[in-house]
SEMIDREN-71616 format. One record per residue (C-alpha): residue number from 1; chain; x, y, z. Coordinates in steps of 0.05 Angstrom, whole numbers, plus 5000, padded with zeros to 4 digits. Example, Ala and Ser with C-alpha at 12.3 -4.5 7.8 and 13.67 -1.06 7.14 Angstrom:
2
+-----+-------+------+------+------+
|   n | chain |    u |    v |    w |
+-----+-------+------+------+------+
|   1 |     A | 5246 | 4910 | 5156 |
|   2 |     A | 5273 | 4979 | 5143 |
+-----+-------+------+------+------+
//
This chain:
209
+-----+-------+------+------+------+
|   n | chain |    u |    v |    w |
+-----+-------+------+------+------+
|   1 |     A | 9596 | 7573 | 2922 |
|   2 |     A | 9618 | 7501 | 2920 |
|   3 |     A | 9600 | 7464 | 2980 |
|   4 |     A | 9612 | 7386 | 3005 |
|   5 |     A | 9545 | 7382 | 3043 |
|   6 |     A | 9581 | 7322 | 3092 |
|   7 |     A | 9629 | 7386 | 3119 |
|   8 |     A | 9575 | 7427 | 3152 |
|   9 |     A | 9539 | 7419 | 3207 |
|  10 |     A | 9465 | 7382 | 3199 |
|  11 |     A | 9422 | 7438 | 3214 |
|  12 |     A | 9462 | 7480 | 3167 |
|  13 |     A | 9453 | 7427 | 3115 |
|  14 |     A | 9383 | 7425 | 3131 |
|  15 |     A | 9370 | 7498 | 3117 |
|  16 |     A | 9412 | 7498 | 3054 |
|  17 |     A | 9376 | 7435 | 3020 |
|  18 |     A | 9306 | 7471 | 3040 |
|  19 |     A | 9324 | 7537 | 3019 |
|  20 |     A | 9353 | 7507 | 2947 |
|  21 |     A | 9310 | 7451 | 2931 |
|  22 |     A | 9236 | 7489 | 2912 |
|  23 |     A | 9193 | 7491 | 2906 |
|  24 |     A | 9166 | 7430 | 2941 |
|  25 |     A | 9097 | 7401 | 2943 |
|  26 |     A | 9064 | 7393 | 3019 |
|  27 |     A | 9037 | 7332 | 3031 |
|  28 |     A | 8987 | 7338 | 3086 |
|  29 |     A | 8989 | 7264 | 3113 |
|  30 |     A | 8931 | 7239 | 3156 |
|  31 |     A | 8939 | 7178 | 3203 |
|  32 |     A | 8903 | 7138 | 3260 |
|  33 |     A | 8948 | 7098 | 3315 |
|  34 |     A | 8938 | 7033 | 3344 |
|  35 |     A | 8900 | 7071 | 3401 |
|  36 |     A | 8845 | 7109 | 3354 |
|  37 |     A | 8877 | 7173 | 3357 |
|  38 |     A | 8876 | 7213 | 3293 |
|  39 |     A | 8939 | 7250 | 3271 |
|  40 |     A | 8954 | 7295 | 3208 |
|  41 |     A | 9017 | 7331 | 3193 |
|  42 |     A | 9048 | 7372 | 3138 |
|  43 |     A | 9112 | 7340 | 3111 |
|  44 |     A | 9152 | 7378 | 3048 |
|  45 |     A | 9198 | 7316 | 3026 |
|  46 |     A | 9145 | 7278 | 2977 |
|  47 |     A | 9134 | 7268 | 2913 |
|  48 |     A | 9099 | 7226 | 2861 |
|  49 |     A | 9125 | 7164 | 2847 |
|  50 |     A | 9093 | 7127 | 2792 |
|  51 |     A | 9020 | 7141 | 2763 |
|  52 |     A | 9000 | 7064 | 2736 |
|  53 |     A | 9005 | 7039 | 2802 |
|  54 |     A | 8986 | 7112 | 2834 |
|  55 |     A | 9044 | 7111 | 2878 |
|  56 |     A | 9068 | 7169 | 2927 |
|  57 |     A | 9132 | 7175 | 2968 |
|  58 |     A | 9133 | 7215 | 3041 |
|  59 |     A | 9204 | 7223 | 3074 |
|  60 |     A | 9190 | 7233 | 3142 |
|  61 |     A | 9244 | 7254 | 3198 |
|  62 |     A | 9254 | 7228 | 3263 |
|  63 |     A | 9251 | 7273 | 3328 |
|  64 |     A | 9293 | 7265 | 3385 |
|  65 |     A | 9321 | 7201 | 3355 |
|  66 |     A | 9243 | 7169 | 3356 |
|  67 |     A | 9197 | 7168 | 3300 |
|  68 |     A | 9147 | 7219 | 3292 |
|  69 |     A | 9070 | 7200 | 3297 |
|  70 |     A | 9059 | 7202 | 3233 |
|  71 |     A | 9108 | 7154 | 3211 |
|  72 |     A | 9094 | 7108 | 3273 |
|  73 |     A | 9023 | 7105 | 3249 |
|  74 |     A | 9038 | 7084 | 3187 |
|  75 |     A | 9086 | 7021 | 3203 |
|  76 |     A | 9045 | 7003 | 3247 |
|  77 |     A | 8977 | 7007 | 3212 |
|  78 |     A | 9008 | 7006 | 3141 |
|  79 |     A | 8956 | 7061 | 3117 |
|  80 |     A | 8954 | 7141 | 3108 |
|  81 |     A | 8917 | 7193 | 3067 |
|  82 |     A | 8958 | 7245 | 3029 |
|  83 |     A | 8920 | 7309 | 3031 |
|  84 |     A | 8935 | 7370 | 2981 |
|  85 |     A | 8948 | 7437 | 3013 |
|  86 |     A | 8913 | 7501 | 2990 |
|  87 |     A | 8910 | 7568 | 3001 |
|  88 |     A | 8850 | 7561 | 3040 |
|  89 |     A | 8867 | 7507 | 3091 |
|  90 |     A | 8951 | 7543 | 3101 |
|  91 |     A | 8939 | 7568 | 3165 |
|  92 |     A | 8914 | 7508 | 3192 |
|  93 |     A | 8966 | 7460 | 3159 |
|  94 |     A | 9011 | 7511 | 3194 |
|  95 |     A | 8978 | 7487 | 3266 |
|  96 |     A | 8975 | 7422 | 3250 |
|  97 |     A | 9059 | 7418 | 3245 |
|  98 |     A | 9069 | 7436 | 3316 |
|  99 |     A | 9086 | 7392 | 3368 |
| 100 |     A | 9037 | 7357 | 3394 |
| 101 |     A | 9030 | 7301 | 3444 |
| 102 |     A | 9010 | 7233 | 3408 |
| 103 |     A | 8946 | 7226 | 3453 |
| 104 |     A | 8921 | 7296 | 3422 |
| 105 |     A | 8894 | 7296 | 3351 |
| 106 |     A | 8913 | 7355 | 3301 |
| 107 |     A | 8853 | 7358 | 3265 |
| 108 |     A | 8813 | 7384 | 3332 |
| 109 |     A | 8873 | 7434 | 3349 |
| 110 |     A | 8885 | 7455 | 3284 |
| 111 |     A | 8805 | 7469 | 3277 |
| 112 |     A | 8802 | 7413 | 3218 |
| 113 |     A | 8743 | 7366 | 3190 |
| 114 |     A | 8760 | 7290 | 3192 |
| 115 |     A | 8717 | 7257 | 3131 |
| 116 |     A | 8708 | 7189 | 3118 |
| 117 |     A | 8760 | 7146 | 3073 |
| 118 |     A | 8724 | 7087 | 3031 |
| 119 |     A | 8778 | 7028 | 3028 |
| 120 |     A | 8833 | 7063 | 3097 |
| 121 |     A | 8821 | 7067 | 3168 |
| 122 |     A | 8850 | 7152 | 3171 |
| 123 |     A | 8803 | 7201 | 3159 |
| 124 |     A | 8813 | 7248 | 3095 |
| 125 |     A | 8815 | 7322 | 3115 |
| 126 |     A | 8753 | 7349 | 3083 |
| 127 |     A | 8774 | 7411 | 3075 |
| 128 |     A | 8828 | 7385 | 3027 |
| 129 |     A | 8800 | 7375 | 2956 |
| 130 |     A | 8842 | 7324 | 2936 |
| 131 |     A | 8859 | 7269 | 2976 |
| 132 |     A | 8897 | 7202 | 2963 |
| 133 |     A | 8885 | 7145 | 3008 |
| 134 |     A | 8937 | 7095 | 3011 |
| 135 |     A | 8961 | 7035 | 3029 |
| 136 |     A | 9035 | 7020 | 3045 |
| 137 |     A | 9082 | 6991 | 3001 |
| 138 |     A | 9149 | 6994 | 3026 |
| 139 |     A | 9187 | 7043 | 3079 |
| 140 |     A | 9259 | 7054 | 3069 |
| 141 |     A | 9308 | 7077 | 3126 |
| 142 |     A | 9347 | 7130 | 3093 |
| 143 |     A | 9394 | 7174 | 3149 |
| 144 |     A | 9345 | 7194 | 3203 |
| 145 |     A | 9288 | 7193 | 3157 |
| 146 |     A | 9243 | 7140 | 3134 |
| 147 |     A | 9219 | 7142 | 3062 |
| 148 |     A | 9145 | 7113 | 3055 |
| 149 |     A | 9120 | 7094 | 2991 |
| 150 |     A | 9046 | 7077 | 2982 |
| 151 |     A | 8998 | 7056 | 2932 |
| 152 |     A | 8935 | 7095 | 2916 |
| 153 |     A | 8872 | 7054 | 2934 |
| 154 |     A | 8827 | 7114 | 2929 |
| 155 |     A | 8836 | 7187 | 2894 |
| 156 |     A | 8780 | 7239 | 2917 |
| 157 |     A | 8782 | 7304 | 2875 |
| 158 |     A | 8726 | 7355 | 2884 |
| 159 |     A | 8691 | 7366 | 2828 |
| 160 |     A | 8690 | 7442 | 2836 |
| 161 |     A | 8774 | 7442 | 2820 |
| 162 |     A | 8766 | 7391 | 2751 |
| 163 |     A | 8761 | 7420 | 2687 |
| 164 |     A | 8754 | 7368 | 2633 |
| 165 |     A | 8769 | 7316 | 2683 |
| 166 |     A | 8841 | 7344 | 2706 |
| 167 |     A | 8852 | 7379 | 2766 |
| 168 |     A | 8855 | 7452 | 2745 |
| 169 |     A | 8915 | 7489 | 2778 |
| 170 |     A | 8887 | 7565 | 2777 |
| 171 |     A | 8817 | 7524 | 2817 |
| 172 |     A | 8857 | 7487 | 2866 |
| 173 |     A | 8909 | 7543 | 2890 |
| 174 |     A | 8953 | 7493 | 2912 |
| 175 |     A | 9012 | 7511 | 2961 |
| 176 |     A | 9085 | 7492 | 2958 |
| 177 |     A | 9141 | 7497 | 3007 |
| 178 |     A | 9202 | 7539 | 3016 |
| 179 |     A | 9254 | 7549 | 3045 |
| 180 |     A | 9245 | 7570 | 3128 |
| 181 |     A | 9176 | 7595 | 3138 |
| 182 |     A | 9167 | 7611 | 3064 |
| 183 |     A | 9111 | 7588 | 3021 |
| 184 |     A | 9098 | 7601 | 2951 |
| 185 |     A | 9024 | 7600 | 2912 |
| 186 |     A | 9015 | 7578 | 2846 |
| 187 |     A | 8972 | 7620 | 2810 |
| 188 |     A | 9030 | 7652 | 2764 |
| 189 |     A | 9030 | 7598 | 2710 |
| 190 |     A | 9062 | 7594 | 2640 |
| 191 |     A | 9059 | 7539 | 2587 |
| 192 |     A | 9119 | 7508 | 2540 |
| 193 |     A | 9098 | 7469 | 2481 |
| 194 |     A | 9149 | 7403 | 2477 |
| 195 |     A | 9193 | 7413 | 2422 |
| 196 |     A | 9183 | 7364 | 2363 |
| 197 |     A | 9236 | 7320 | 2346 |
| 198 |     A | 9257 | 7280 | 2278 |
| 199 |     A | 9292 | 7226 | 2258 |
| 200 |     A | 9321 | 7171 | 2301 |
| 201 |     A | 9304 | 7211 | 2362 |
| 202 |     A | 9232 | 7220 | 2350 |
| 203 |     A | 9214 | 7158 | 2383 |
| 204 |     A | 9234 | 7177 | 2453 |
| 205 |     A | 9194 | 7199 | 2503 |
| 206 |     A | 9209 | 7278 | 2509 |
| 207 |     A | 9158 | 7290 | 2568 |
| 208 |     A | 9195 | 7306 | 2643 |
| 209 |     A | 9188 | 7250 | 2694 |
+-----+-------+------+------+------+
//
């Protein structure tokens, strides 16, 4: 199949670019509006950005033509927490997606802990073992979504998921999204060793950004 993704309807293209484009990491985002009301919500279009600043980038879509709580939150308090998703806490990030009025916090419907961040307003979702709290660096309009970026002030890691000082994937039992209702775990891991390269070539950088 060869498709021009402009010549089908949105939702289709929706479902396609989900159902092709996987696995992708969940970031659990955690925010507090102008009001006091804390929010968290599960959004599958993120990804790292850069490590040296810690940087992380959250697309978030618009509903009804009006921006989400989450991403009114952040412009307007320029601060969020990205929380990793695990095994453990799925049903509840599942809970926490629905929606909800912007008076009614997630974390109580969704049965989650609110712990305290050191240098942003949100709370961190202590059930989460890893948490990033951030401060925003730019937000870019792209279609109906708006791309955040943010810096890392603050990475939390448990130290019952390190081993020698790296988060270790078969102790975190991350999830990542699919496409539809699909999820997928990540305890089926394999290793490649980089392939060594001579001559003029050898100076590159070989690792995947």
């Amino acid at each position: 199949m060869i498709l021009d993704p402009a010549s089908v309807p949105e939702r289709q293209a929706y479902r396609l670019m989900i159902s092709a484009f996987i696995p992708r990491p969940i970031a659990f985002v955690s925010t507090v509006s102008r009001d006091g009301v804390d929010n968290c919500a599960p959004f599958s279009y993120s990804m790292g950005v850069s490590s040296h600043p810690m940087v992380l980038g959250v697309s978030i879509g618009d509903r009804d033509a009006l921006p989400k709580d989450t991403a009114r939150n952040i412009l307007d308090t320029r601060e969020f927490v990205v929380n990793l998703v695990t095994e453990e806490i799925a049903e509840k990030m599942n809970l926490a997606s629905g929606d909800f009025a912007s008076q009614v916090s997630e974390f109580d419907e969704a049965g989650l802990s609110r712990a305290p961040s050191e240098v942003v307003r949100p709370p961190r979702i202590a059930e989460s073992p890893v948490n990033f709290e951030c401060r925003l660096l730019r937000a870019v309009r792209v279609a109906d979504n708006t791309v955040f970026f943010g810096e890392t002030l603050r990475l939390h890691v448990d130290d019952r998921v390190l081993t020698d000082g790296l988060v270790d994937v078969q102790k975190v039992r991350a999830i990542g999204r699919l496409g539809g209702p699909r999820y997928c775990r990540t305890r089926d891991v394999f290793e490649m060793v980089r392939p060594k390269i001579t001559g003029p070539k050898a100076a590159r950088p070989t690792e995947a950004r």
